[in-house]
N, C-alpha and C positions, 0 to 999 in steps of 0.2 A: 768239431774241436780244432780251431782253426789253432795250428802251434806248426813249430819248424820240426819236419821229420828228421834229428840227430841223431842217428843208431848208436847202438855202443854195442857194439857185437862183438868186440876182442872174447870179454870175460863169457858170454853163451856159447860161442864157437868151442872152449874148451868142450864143452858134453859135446858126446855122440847119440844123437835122437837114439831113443828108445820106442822101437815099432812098436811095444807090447803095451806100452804106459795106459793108452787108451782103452786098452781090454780089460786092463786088470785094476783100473781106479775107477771100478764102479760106485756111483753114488749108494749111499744106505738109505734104504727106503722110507725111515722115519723124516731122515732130513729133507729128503723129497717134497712129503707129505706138508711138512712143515712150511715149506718156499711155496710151495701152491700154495697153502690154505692164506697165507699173509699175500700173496701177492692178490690172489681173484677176491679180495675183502677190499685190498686197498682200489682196485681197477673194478668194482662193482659199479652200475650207475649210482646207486644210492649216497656213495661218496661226490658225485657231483666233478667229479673235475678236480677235486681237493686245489682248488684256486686258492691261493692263499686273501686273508681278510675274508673268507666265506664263510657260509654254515660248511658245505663237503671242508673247505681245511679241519672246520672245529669237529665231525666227524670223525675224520680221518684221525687228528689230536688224539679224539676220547679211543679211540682204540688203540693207539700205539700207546698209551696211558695204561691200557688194562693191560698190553703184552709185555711192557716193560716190567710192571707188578709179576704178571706170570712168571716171569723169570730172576723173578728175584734182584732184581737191579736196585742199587741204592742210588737215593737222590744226591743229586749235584749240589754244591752249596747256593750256585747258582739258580737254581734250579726246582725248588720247593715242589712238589705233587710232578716230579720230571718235566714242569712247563719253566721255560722264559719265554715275556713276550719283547717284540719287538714293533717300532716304528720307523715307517718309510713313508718318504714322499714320492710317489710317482712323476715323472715326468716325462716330457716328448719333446724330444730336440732339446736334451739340457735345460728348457724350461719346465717347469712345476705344473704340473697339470692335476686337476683335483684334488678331492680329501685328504691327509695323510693315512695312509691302509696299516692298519695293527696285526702282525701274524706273529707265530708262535713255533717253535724251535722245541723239539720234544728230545730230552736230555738226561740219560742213567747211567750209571757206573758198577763196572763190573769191580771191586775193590782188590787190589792185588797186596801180595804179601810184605813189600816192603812200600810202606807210605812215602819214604825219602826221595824214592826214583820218582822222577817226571812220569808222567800219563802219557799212553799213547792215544789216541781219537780216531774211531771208525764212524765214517758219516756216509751220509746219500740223503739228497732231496727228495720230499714226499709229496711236494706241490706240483699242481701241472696246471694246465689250460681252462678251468673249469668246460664253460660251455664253449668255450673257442675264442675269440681276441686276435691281438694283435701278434700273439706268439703262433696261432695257427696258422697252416698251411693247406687247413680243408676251405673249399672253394663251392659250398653247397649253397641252398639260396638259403635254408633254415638252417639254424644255431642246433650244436648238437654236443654230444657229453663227450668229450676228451678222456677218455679213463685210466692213457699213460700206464701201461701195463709196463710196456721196456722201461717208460720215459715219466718216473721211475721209483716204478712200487717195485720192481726187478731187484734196485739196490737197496730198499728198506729191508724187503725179506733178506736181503743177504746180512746185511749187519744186524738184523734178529738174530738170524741163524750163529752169525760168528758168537755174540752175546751168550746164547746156549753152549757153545763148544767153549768157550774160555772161563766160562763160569766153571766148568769141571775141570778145564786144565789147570786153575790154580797158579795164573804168573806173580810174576815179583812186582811187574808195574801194573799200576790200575787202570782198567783202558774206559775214556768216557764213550757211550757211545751214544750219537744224533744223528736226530733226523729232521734234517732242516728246513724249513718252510720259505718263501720267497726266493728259490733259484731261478726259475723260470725268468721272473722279471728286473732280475740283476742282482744274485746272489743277495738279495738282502738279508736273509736269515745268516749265512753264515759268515755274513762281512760282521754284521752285528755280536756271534757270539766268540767270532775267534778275536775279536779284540778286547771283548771282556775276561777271555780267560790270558792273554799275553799280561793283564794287570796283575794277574796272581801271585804271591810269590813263586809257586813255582807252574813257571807254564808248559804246555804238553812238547813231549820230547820229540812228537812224528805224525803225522797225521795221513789217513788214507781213507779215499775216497772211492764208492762205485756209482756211475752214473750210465744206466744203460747199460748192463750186465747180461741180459738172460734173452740177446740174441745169435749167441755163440753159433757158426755157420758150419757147413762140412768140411772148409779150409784150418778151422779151429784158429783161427786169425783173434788176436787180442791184444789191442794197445796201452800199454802201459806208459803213462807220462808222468813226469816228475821225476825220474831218476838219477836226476843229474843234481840233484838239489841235496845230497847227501851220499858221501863214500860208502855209508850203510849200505845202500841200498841195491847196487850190482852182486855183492856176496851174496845177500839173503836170497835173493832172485835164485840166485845160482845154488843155494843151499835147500831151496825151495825146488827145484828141477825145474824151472818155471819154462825155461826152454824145451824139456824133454814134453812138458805136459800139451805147449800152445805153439803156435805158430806167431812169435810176437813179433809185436812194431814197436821200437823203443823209440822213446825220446826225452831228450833232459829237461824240458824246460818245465821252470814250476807253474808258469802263466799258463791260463786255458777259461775256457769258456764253463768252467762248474766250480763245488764250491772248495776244492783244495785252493785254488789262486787265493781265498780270503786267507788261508793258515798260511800259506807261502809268503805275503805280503806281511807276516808277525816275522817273518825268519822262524818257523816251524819247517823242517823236512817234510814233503809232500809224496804220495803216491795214488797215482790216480789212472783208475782200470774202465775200459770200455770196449763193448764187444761188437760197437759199428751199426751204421747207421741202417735206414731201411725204408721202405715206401710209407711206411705206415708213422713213420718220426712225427709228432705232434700232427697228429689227424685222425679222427673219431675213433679210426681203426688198430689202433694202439690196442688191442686186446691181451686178457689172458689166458686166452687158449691158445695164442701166439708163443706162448715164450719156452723156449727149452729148458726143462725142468733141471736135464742131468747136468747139460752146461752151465746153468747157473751154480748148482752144487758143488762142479768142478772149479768154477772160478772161487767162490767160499775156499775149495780150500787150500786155492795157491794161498789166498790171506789169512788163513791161519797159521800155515808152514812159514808164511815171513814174519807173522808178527811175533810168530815163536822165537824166531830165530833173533829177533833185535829183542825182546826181554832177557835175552842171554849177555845182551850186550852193555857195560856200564854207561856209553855216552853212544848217542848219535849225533854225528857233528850235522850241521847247518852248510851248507853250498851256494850262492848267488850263483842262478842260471845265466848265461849270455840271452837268451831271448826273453824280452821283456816288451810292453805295450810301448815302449819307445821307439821298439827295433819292426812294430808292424807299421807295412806302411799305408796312410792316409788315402783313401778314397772316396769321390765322392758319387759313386756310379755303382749297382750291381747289375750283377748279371741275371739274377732271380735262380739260383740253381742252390739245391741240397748235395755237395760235395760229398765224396767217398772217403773218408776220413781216414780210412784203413788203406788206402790203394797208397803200396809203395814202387808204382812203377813210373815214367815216363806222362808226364803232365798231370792233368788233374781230373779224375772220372767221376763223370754226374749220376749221383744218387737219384736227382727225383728236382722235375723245373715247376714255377711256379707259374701258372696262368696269367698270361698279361703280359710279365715280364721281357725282358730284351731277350733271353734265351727260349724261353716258346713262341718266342714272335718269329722270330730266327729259323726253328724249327726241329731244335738240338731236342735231343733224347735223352732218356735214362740210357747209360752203359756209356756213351760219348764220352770218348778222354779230348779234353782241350789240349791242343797243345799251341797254340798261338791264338793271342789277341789281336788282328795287323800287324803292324811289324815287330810285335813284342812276341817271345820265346816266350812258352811256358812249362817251365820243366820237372816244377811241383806243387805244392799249395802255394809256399813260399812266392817264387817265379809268377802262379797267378793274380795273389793281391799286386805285387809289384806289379805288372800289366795293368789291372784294374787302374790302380793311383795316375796313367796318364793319360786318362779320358776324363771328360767333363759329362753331364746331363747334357742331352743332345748330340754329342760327336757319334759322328757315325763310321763302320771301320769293318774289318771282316772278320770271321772267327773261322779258327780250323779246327777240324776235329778229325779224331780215328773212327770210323766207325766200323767194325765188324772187317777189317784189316784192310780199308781203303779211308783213304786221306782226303777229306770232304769240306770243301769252303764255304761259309755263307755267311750274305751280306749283314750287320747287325746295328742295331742303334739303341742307343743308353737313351 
């Protein structure tokens, strides 16, 4: 989630952590049941990858088709049997590469009691890797099943679950909820349906996202982006105990790499939750007997307690973030690394490098914080693309890293 880390920690710093909050917010074991049984369906092999244009998407489709019926969801007008389909042209380096790919956007409505208020939207992408591509990061000789358990059947069961829990709560506003197909390969599902619904008269008042939810750590580390994109949305936090519950990483910007940035881009308020990256991020081993069940259940229900708390509310105004895809800067060189996306210390710490690449050629590791590119300072995420942008393909330079609390240089070439 490459975005500028802008904390807003005034309004959190008001709570005084609650030691106890983790003892006594224990999950209810039916909800439990329920986030398993959706996730290890959606992360089976038998769904294939849930690639989007595939038979696993249209798998995947026909059962979030039956769950939504289970729960009683009413269709979207958009939306006829909870399907709209969509069309994308692929391409590489900006040009048009192949067929155009048809994928499908699965879309019900939980109806709230005043039809007048705007809609809020809970979404999460259902699509992954199928057998592996150009989005994979496994390095095997043979093609293998991506089954994206975190990445991210993790957020489908969640906004199931929320679906069950607000269907009883009975709000005022109607909340649509989707599950959007083509994130993986450029938000295509949900660039496609948030600008069909901004055509509406009336279009959704908020929108919130989980992408990669249900690997909540022992630090209980959780970043929440988009909160800068509406005054709503620090109260609810806070009305929520959202601080008392998690160890969060705030940041304002509504831009990001999943699919709140399409709602953002309508001027829809965004909120968008992620519980950090992993060895396993797009690689065969995305399983689900990986994913913490209870953590996941606990993320559900900081987003219940906020969505509660804005149907209380008559308007949620709209924000223009400062950081935007104008404000990233230009490069044309990577490093090949899986960044820590939750590290809010001093440079930038590698998740996970890619074979080949300039940083295993190098010899950098998982846990290695960057903190210089040659003679460029790297003091964030931020600080690192900006370093990146003043190298070329070919330049050669040195990279420094912490590693294991020694300060270690080595030669590298892009």
């Amino acid at each position: 989630m490459i975005l500028r880390n802008i904390p807003i920690r005034s309004l959190f710093a008001l709570l005084l952590p609650l030691s106890v909050w983790a003892q006594s917010a224990q999950p209810n074991t039916k909800a439990l049941e329920r986030l398993r049984a959706d996730v290890f369906v959606l992360a089976d092999d038998a769904m294939e990858g849930r690639k989007v244009g595939t038979r696993g998407e249209q798998k995947a489709a026909a059962y979030l088709s039956d769950r939504m019926a289970s729960l009683n969801l009413a269709e979207h007008e958009l939306a006829p049997g909870y399907r709209v389909t969509f069309s994308a042209q692929p391409k590489v380096h900006g040009v048009a590469h192949g067929a155009p790919v048809t994928g499908t956007n699965m879309v019900g409505v939980v109806p709230g009691r005043n039809p007048k208020l705007a809609p809020l939207v809970i979404g999460a992408h259902y699509d992954h890797w199928g057998w592996g591509g150009e989005g994979s990061l496994y390095r095997g000789k043979d093609s293998a099943i991506h089954n994206g358990a975190d990445d991210n059947a993790s957020g489908v069961a969640a906004v199931l679950e929320l679906a069950y829990r607000l269907k009883r709560a009975k709000l005022q506003r109607s909340v649509i909820v989707v599950a959007f197909s083509g994130e993986e390969q450029g938000l295509w599902g949900s660039n496609d349906l948030a600008k069909k619904l901004a055509t509406l008269p009336v279009k959704p008042a908020a929108m919130v996202n989980m992408d990669m939810v249900g690997r909540l750590g022992a630090t209980r580390q959780l970043a929440l982006y988009g909160v800068g994109t509406s005054p709503a949305w620090p109260p609810a936090l806070v009305a929520a105990r959202a601080a008392d519950r998690f160890r969060l990483k705030i940041d304002s910007s509504g831009v990001g790499p999943s699919d709140h940035t399409s709602f953002y881009l309508t001027d829809v308020p965004v909120l968008h939750l992620f519980t950090g990256q992993h060895a396993d991020y797009h690689m065969p081993s995305d399983d689900a007997d990986k994913i913490n069940y209870d953590g996941l259940a606990e993320v559900v229900g900081l987003v219940e307690s906020v969505l509660r708390n804005l149907d209380g509310q008559p308007e949620i105004p709209f924000t223009k973030t400062k950081s935007s895809a104008s404000d990233t800067p230009r490069f044309k060189v990577t490093l090949g690394v899986v960044p820590d996306y939750l590290y809010d210390g001093q440079g930038m710490r590698i998740d996970g490098t890619t074979d080949g690449k300039p940083a295993a050629r190098a010899g950098l590791q998982r846990g290695d914080v960057v903190v210089a590119l040659g003679e460029h300072p790297v003091a964030g995420m931020t600080g690192y693309m900006e370093a990146l942008s003043k190298f070329e393909p070919g330049s050669e330079t040195t990279v420094t890293v912490e590693r294991n609390g020694q300060k270690l240089t080595f030669p590298l070439k892009f």
